[in-house]
C-alpha positions as CSV (number, residue, x, y, z in Angstrom):
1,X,-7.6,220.1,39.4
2,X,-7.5,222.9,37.0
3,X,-8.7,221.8,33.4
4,X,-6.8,223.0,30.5
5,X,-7.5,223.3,26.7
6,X,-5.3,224.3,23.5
7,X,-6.4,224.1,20.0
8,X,-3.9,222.9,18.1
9,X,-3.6,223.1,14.3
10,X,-0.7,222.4,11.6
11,X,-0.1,221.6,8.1
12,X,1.3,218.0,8.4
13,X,2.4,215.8,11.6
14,X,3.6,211.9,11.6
15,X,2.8,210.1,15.2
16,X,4.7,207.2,14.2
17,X,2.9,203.6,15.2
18,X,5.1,201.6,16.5
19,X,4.1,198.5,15.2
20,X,5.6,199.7,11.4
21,X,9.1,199.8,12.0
22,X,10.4,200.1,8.5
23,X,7.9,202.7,7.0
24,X,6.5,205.5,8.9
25,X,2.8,204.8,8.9
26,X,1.0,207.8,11.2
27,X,-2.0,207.8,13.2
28,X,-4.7,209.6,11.7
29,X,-4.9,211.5,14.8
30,X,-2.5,213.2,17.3
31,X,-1.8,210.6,20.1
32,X,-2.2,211.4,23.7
33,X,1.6,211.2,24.7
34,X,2.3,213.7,21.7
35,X,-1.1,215.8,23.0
36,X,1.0,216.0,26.2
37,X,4.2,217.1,24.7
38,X,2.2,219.8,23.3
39,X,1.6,220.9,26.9
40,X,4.7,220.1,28.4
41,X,6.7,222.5,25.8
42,X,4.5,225.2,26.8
43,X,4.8,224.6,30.9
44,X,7.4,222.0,32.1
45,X,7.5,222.1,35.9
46,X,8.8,218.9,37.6
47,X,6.1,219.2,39.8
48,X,3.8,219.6,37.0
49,X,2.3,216.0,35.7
50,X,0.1,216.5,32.5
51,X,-2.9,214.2,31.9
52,X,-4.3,213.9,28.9
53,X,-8.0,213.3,29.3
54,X,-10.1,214.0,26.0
55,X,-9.2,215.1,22.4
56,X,-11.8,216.1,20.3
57,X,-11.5,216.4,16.4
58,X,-13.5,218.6,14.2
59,X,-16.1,217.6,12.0
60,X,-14.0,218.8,8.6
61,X,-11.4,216.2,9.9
62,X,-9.4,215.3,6.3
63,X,-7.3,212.6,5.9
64,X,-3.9,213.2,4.3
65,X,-1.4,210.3,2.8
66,X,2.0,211.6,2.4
67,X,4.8,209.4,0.8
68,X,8.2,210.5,1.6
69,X,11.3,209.4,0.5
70,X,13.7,209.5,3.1
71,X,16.9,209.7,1.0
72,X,15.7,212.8,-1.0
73,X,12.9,214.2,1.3
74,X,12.8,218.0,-0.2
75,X,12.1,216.6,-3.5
76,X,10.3,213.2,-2.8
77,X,7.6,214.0,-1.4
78,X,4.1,213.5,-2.7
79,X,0.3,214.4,-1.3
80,X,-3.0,213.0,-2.0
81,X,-6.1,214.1,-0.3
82,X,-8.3,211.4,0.6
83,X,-11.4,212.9,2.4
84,X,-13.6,210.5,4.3
């Protein structure tokens, strides 16, 4: 098996928990079944079976809390910067 490894970076992302149904709380990291999306939009084969195996998060990680109003999201929304 041929390992694989992308580096993948953007401004904001919600992996939605499942668990909060009414407001979108977001891991704090991307999740493997989204980490596997990733691949899958690049090479999608249906012989192809992506496996995630290891993510690996920087050092400068920051942790971002975002509230957004769904109703009015181009004008609701709000960031703070919490780094920890």
């Amino acid at each position: 098996m041929i390992p694989f490894c992308l580096e993948v970076s953007g401004d904001f992302a919600c992996f939605t928990r499942p668990e909060m149904k009414v407001e979108r709380v977001s891991y704090d990291l991307i999740t493997p079944s989204a980490a596997r999306a990733v691949f899958e939009s690049i090479l999608w084969k249906p012989a192809i079976r992506w496996h995630v195996r290891r993510i690996e998060v920087p050092r400068s990680f920051a942790d971002y809390a975002v509230s957004i109003d769904d109703a009015a999201l181009p004008a609701g929304v709000s960031l703070q910067r919490r780094v920890g």
